[in-house]
C-alpha positions as CSV (number, residue, x, y, z in Angstrom):
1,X,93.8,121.5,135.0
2,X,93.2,119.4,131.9
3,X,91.1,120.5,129.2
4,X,87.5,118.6,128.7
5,X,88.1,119.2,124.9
6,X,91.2,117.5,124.3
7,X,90.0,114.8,126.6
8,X,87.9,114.1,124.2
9,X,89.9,114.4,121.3
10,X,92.2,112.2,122.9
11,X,89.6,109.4,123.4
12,X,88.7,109.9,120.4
13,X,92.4,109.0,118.6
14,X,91.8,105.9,121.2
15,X,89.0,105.0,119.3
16,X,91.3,105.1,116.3
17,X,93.6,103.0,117.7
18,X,90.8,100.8,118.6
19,X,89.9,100.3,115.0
20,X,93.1,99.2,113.8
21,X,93.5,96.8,116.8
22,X,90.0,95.3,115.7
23,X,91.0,95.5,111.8
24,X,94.3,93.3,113.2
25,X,93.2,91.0,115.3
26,X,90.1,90.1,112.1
27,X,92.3,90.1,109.3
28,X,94.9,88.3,111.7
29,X,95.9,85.4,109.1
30,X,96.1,87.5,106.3
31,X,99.4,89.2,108.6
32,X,100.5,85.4,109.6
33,X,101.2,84.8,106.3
34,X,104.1,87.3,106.5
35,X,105.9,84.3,108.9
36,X,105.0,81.6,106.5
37,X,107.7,79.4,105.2
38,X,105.5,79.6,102.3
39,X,105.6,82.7,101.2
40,X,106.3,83.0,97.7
41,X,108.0,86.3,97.6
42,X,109.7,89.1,99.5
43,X,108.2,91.7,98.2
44,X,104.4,90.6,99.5
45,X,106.5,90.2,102.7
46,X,107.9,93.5,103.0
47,X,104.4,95.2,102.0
48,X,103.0,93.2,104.6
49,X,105.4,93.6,107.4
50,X,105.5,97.4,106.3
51,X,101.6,97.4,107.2
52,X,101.8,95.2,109.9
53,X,104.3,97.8,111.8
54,X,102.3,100.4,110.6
55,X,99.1,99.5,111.8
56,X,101.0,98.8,115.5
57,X,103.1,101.5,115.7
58,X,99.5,103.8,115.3
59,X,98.2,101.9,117.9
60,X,101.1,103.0,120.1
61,X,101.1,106.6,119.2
62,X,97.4,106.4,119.4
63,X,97.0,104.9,123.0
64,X,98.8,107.4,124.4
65,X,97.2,110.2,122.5
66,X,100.1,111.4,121.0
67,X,100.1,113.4,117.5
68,X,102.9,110.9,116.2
69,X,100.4,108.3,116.1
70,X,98.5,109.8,113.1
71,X,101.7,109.5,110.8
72,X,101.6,105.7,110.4
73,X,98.3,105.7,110.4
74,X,97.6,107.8,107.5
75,X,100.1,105.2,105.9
76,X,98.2,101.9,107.3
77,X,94.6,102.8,105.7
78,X,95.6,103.4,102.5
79,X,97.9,100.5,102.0
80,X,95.5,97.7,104.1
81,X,92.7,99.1,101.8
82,X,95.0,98.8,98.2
83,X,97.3,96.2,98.9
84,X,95.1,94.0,100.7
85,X,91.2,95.0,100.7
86,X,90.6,95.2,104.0
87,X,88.1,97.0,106.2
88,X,89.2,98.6,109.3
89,X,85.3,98.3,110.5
90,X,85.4,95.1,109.7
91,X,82.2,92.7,109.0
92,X,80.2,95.8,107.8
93,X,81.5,94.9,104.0
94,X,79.6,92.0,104.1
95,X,76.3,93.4,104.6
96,X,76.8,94.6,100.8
97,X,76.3,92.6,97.7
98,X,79.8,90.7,97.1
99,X,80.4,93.0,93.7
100,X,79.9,96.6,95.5
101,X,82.1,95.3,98.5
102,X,85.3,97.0,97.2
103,X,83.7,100.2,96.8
104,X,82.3,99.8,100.3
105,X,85.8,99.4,101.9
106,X,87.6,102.1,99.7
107,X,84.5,103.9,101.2
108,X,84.7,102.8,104.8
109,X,88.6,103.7,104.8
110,X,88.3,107.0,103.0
111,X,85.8,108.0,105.5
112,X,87.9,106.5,108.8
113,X,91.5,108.3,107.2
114,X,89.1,111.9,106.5
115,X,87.8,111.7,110.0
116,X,91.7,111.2,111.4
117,X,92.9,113.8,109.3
118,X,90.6,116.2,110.7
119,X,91.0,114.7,113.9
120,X,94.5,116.0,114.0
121,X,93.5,119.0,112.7
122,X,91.5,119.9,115.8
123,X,94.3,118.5,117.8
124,X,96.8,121.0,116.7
125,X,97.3,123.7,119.0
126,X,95.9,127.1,117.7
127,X,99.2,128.8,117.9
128,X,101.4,127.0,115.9
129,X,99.0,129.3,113.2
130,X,100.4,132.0,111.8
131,X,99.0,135.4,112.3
132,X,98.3,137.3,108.6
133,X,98.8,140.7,108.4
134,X,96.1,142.9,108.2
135,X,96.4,145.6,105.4
């Protein structure tokens, strides 16, 4: 029998995952400029392919509700917020007067990465714990 609970912990790492394939698809041509001919440098190209692979290889992990999937996430919200400035709920950002919009996605993302970290948190099994000894 499967357990109700982790059901729902797994749907909610789908939601995750759901996030970052929203945040994607919306901030799609800031990724296509990684394939540009244009590109000025290879560093910008490397950050951006790094977040790129990030942000799908969490989808995968994610999906499938598997713990793996948290690892390059925790690396793709804190690099799509510095390097790049964008929101993984996107469109919200704009509701804000344009000079308090940075603070709004640093606040959007900090909240989305604190909510998967605990996320995992509860997805850990209880035994992997250690017991303390009682004195």
């Amino acid at each position: 029998m499967e357990d109700p609970k982790r059901n729902g912990k797994v749907s909610a790492a789908q939601g995750l995952a759901a996030l970052v394939i929203i945040c994607l698809l919306r901030y799609f041509d800031t990724f296509a400029v990684i394939f540009s001919i244009k590109q000025v440098g290879i560093v910008p190209s490397i950050i951006a392919m790094l977040v790129l692979l990030s942000g799908l290889f969490a989808i995968a992990g994610l999906l499938r509700g598997y713990k793996w999937g948290f690892i390059p996430l925790y690396f793709f919200i804190p690099a799509a917020t510095m390097f790049f400035g964008i929101s993984l709920i996107p469109y919200l950002p704009l509701l804000i007067e344009p000079e308090y919009r940075s603070l709004m996605v640093i606040a959007i993302n900090s909240s989305v990465l604190v909510y998967a970290v605990f996320l995992l948190l509860r997805m850990m099994d209880s035994n992997v714990i250690l017991p303390t000894e009682k004195h």
